[in-house]
C-alpha positions as CSV (number, residue, x, y, z in Angstrom):
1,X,-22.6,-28.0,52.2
2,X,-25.2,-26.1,50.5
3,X,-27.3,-28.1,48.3
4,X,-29.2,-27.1,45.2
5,X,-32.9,-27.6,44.2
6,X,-33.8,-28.6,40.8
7,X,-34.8,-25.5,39.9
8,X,-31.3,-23.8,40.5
9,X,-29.5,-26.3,39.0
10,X,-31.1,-25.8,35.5
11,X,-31.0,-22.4,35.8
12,X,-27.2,-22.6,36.8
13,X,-27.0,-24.7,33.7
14,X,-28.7,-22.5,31.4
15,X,-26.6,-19.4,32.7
16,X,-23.4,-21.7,32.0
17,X,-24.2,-22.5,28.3
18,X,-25.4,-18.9,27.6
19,X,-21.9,-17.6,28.7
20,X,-20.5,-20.4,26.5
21,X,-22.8,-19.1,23.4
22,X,-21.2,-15.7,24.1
23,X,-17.8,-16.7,24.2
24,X,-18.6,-18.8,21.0
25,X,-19.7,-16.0,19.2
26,X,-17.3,-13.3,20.4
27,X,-14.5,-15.6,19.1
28,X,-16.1,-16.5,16.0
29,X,-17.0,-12.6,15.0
30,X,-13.4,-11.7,15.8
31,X,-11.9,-14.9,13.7
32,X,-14.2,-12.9,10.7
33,X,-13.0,-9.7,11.4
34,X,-9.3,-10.8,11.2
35,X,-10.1,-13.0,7.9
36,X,-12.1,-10.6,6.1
37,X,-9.3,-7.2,7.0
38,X,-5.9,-9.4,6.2
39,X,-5.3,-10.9,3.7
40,X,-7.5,-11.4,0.5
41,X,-6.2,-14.7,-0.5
42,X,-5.2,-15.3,-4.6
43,X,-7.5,-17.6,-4.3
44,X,-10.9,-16.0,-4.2
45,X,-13.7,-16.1,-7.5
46,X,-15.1,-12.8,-6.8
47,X,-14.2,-11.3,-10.4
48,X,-16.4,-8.2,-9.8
49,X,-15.6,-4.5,-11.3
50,X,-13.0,-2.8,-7.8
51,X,-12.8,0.1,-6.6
52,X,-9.6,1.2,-4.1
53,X,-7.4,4.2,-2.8
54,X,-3.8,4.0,-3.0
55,X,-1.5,6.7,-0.9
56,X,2.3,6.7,0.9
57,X,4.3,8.6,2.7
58,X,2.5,9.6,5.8
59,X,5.3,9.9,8.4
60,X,6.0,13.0,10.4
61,X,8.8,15.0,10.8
62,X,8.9,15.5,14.9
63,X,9.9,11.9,15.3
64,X,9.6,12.2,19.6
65,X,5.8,13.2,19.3
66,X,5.0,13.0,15.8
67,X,6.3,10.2,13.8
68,X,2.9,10.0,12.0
69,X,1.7,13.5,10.0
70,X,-1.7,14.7,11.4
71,X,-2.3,14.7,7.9
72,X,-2.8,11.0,7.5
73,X,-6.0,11.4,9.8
74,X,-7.7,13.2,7.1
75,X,-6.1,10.8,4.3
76,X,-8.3,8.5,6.3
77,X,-11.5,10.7,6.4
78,X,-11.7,11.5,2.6
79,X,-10.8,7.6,1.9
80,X,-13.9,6.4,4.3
81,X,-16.2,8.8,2.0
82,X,-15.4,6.9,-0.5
83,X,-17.0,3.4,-2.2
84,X,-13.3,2.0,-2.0
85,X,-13.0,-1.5,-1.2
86,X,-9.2,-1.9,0.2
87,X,-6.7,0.3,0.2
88,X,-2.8,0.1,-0.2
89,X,-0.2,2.6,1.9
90,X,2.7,2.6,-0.3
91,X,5.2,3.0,2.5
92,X,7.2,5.5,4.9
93,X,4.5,4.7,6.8
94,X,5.8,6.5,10.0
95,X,9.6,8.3,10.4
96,X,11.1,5.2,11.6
97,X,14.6,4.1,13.7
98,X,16.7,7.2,14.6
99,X,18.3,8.5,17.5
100,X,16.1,11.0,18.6
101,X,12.5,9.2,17.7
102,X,10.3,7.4,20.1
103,X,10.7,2.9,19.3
104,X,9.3,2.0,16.6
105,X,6.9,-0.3,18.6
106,X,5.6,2.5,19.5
107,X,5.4,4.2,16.0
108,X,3.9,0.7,15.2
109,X,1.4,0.6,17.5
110,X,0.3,4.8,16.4
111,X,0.0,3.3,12.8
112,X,-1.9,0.1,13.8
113,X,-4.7,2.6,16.2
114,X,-4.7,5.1,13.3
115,X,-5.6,2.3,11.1
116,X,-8.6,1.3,12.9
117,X,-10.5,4.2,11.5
118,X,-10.4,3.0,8.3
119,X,-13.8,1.6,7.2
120,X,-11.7,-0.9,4.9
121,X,-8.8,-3.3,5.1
122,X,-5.2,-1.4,4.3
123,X,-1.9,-3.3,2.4
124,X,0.8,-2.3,3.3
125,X,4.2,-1.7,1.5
126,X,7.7,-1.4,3.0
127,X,9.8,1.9,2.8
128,X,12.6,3.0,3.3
129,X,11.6,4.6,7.1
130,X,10.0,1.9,8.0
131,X,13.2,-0.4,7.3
132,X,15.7,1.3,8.5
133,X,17.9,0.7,11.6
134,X,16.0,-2.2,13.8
135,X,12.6,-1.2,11.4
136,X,12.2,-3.8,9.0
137,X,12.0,-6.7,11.7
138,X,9.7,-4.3,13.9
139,X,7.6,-3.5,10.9
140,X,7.2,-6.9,9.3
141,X,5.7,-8.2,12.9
142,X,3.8,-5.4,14.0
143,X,2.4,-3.9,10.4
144,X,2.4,-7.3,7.7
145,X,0.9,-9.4,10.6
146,X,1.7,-12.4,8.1
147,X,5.7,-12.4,8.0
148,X,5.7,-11.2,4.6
149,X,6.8,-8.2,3.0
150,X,6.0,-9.2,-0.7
151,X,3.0,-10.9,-1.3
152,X,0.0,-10.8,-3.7
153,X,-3.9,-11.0,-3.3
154,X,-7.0,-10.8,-5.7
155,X,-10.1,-8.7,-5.5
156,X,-12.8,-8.8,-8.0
157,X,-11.1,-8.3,-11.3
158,X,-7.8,-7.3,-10.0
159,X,-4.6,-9.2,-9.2
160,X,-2.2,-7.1,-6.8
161,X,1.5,-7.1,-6.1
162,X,3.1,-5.9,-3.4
163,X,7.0,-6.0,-3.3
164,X,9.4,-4.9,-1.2
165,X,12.6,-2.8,-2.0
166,X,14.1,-2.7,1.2
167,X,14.5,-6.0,2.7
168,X,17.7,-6.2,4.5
169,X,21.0,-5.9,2.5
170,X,18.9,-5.1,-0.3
171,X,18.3,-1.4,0.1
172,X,16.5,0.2,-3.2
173,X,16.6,-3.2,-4.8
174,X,15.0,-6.4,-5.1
175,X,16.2,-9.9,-3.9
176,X,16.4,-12.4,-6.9
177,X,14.5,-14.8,-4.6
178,X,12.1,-12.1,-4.6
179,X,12.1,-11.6,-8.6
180,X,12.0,-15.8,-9.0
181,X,8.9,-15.6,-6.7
182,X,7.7,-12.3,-8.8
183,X,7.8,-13.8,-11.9
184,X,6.2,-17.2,-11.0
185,X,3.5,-15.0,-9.5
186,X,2.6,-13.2,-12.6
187,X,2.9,-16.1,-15.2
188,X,0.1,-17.5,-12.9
189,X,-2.4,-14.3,-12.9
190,X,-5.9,-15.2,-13.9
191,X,-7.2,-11.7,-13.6
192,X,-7.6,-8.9,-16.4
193,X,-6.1,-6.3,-14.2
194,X,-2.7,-6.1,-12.8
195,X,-1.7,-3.5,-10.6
196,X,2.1,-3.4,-8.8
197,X,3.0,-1.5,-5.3
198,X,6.4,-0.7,-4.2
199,X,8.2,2.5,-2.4
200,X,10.8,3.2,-4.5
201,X,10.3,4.4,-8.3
202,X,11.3,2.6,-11.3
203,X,12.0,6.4,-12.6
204,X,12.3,9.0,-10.4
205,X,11.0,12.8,-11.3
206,X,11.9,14.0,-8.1
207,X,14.5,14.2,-6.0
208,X,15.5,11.1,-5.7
209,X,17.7,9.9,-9.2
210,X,20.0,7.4,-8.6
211,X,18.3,6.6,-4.8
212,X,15.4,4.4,-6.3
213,X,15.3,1.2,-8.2
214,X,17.7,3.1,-10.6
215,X,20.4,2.7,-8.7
216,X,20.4,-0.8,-10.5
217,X,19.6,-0.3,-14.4
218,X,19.8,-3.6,-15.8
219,X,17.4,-4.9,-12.2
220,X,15.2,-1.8,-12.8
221,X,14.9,-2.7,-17.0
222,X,14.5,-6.3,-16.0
223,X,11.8,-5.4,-13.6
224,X,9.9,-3.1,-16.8
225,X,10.6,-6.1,-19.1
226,X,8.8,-8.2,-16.7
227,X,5.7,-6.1,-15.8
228,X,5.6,-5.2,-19.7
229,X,6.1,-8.9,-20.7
230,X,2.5,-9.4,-18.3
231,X,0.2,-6.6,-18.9
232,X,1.1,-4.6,-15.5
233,X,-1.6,-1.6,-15.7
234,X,0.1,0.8,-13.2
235,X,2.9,0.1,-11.0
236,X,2.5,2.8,-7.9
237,X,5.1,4.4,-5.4
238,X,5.8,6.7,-3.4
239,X,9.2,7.7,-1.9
240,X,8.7,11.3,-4.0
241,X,6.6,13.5,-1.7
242,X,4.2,14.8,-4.6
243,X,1.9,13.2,-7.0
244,X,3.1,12.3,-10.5
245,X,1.5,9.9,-13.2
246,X,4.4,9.2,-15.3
247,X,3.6,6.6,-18.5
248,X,7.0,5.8,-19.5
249,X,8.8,2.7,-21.7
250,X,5.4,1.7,-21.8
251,X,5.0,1.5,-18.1
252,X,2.3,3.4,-15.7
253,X,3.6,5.0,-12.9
254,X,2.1,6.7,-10.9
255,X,4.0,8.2,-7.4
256,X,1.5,8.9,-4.4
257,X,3.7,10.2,-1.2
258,X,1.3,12.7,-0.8
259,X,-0.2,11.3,2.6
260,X,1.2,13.6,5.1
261,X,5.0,13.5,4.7
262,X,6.5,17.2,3.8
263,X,5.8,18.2,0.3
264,X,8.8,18.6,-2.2
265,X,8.8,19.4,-5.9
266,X,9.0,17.1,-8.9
267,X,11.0,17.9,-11.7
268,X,9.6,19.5,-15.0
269,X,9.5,18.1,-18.5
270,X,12.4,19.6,-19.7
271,X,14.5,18.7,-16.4
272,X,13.2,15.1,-17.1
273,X,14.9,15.0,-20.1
274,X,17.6,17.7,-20.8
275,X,19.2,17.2,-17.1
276,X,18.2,13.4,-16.2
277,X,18.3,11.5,-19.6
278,X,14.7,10.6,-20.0
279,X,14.0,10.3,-23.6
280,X,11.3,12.5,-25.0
281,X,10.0,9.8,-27.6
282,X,9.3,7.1,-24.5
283,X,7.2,9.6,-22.8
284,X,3.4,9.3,-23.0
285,X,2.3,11.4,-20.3
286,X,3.7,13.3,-17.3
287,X,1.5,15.3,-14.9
288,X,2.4,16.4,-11.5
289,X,0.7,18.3,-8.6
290,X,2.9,19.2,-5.7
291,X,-0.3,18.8,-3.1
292,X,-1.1,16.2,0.1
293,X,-3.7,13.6,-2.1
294,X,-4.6,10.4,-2.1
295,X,-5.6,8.3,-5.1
296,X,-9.1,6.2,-6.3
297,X,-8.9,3.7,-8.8
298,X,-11.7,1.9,-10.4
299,X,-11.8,-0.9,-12.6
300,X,-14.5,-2.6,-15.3
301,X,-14.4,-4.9,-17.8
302,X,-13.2,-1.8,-20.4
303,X,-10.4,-0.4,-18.3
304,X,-9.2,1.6,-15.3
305,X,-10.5,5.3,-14.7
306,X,-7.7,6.6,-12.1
307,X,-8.8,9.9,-10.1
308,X,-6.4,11.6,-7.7
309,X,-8.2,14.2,-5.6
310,X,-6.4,16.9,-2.5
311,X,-7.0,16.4,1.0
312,X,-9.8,19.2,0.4
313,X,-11.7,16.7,-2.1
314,X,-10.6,18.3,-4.7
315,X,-10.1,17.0,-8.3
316,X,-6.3,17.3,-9.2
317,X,-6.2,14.6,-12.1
318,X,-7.9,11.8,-13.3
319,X,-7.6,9.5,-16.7
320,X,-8.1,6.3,-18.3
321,X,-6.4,3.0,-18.8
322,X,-7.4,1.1,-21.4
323,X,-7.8,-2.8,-20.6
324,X,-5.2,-4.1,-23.0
């Protein structure tokens, strides 16, 4: 047996408790990392002025190799130049369960590494690609990370909810255990501004009437009632591969599935109402841009300047929201 001096021994010591330091600290930066990127808890008294991107629809259409658009990766440059503090992917996140496309695990795990070049935390939002087939299960464990698929969080001077329209048997709708929790959730805000995220449209202006949270009028009109009822600001989706801000029975909505997925046209004014029944005396605003975007919302104790701007940096549209 081989026996050890004094000497060694405290230096054996000391190189014992240094590794232990390390390990300490490794697992105590990682434990910040994972609290500070998911989630922001209601709970938290920062009631600062925010600044965040919101954008959907980034999946590809070569679901073997690409079920993520290359596009997305420059979604993510332009939204790291930015000041944003969090973002929010508004779903059809990648293409999702089909025959021909590689597991969604997989898909998953493209998301979650594409993810780790954003500078900020993301929020995710469940669509209709990312339910479908086995998705929904796969998604809600390897994209949520909490279980949940509706939830809400503050930041600064903002209260945001996330909902989901495609939980299982509930496909372009929303669970009345969902709307119980909803409205319990918004009689409870303690913020000025309110901002709702969920794939499928209130209205549609695309090509997707009658395949959206229209599909159920009186859910849909309770769901406006609601969100009109507690001062909603904006309520954005995607589904619609374009960008539309669309201020309607006194609701904001603003459609952002511009983030990579293949670009198709909204409808014009007229088709709005002459073909699809919108009335022309609810309709504050309507302006479209059929372009790959992303949009940057900032807040203050006045109101809400939105800007939406092209994969090129370029202005497409930007206006206010008055705090009301």
């Amino acid at each position: 047996m081989r026996f050890l001096g004094p000497c060694q021994r405290w230096k054996q010591l000391a190189i014992r408790i240094g590794i232990v330091a390390i390990l300490l600290a490794i697992s105590h930066v990682s434990l910040a990392l994972l609290v500070d990127s998911w989630p922001l808890y209601p709970g938290a008294e920062d009631d600062g002025e925010t600044n965040f991107t919101v954008f959907g629809d980034s999946q590809g259409q070569i679901a073997f190799l690409w079920p993520i658009s290359g596009r997305f990766d420059n979604v993510i440059e332009r939204v790291n130049e930015t000041d944003a503090e969090l973002s929010f992917h508004v779903g059809d996140m990648y293409f999702g369960d089909d025959w021909w496309a590689m597991s969604v695990e997989a898909q998953a795990n493209r998301l979650n590494d594409a993810i780790d070049d954003l500078d900020i935390p993301l929020y995710p939002v469940m669509g209709n690609h990312d339910a479908r087939g086995s998705g929904w299960e796969v998604t809600r464990e390897r994209i949520f990370r909490d279980d949940r698929t509706y939830y809400s969080l503050n930041k600064g001077d903002c209260h945001f909810v996330v909902l989901d329209a495609f939980m299982p048997g509930f496909e372009n709708s929303i669970s009345e255990e969902q709307i119980t929790w909803l409205e319990d959730d918004l009689a409870n805000v303690g913020k000025p501004h309110i901002f709702v995220f969920v794939h499928a449209p209130l209205y549609p202006v695309g090509g997707y009437f009658g395949e959206a949270l229209d599909t159920d009028p009186e859910l849909r009109d309770r769901l406006v009632s609601l969100f009109v009822q507690h001062g909603v600001d904006a309520v954005f989706c995607g589904h619609e591969h374009f960008y539309a801000s669309f201020e309607y029975n006194r609701i904001m909505q603003i459609t952002t599935g511009g983030a990579g997925g293949e670009l198709r046209s909204p409808a014009d004014l007229e088709e709005l109402i002459d073909e699809f029944g919108y009335s022309a005396a609810q309709i504050d605003r309507y302006v479209t841009a059929e372009t790959h975007h992303y949009v940057y919302v900032s807040t203050n104790k006045e109101g809400i300047e939105i800007s939406v701007y092209d994969l090129d940096g370029d202005l497409i549209d930007r206006f206010d929201i008055v705090l009301r």
